[in-house]
TIGU-476172 format. One record per residue (C-alpha): x, y, z negated. Coordinates in steps of 0.2 Angstrom, whole numbers. Layout:
BEGIN
sedo x X&y Y&z Z
...
//
This chain:
BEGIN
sedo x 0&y 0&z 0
sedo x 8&y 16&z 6
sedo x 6&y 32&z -6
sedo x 7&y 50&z -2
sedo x 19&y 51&z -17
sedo x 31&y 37&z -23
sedo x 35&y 36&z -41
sedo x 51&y 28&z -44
sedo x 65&y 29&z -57
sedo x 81&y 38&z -52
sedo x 96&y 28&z -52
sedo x 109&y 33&z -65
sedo x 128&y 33&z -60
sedo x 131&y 22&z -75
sedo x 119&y 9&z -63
sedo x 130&y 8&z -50
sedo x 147&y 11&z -43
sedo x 142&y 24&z -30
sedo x 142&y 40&z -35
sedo x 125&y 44&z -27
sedo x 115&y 29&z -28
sedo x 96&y 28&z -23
sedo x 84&y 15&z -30
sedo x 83&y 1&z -24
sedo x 64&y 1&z -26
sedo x 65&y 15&z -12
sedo x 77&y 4&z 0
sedo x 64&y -12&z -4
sedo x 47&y -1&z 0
sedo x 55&y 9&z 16
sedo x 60&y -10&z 23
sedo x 45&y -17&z 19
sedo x 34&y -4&z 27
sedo x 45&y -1&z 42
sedo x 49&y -18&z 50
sedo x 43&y -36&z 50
sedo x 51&y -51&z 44
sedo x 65&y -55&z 54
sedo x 67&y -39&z 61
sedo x 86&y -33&z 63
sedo x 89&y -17&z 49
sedo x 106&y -6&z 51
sedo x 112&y 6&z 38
sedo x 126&y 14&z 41
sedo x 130&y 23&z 27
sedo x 129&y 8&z 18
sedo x 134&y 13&z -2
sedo x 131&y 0&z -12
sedo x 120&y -10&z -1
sedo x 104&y -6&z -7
sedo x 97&y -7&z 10
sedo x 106&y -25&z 13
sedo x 99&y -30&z -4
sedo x 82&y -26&z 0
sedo x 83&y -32&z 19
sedo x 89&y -50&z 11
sedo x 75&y -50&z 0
sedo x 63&y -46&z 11
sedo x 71&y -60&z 24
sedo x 75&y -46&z 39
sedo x 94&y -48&z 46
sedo x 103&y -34&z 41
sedo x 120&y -26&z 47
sedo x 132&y -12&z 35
sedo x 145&y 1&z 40
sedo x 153&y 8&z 25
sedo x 169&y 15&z 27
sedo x 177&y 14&z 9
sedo x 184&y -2&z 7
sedo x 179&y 1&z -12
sedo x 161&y 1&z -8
sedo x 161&y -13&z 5
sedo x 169&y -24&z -8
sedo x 155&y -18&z -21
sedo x 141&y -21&z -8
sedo x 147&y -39&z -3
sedo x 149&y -43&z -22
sedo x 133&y -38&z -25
sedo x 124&y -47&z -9
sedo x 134&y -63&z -13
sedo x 127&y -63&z -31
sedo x 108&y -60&z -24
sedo x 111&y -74&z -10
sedo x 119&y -88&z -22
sedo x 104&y -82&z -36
sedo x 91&y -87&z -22
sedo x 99&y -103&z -19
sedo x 95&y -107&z -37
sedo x 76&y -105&z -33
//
């Protein structure tokens, strides 16, 4: 259900290695409402890979471009952690 205003908590830096994180409630939603399951999703400017997150939950293909080598670690970290913890279930 799409809203004309989204209430959603701000991410704090202390959340998140990126110094300018967004929620990943807002990456989720924007996913969701704007492509279909197995659609193709690129963000490139990646951060922490919210957007990758949200896409692999949502079950879209995804592709990144970051160009801190810091970050990109972050992201993959993150996206390997999400991937094995789905594997669980």
């Amino acid at each position: 259900m799409s809203k004309n205003v989204w209430k959603i908590r701000p991410l704090s830096p202390q959340e998140n290695l990126h110094p300018a994180p967004f929620p990943f409630e807002l990456a989720e939603r924007i996913v969701s409402l704007y492509s279909y399951q197995g659609d193709a999703v690129i963000d490139i400017f990646a951060g922490s890979g919210q957007t990758a997150l949200a896409c692999e939950k949502l079950g879209r293909h995804h592709a990144s471009i970051e160009i801190l080598k810091e970050y990109v670690d972050y992201s993959v970290k993150r996206l390997k952690a999400q991937i094995a913890q789905s594997k669980m279930f």
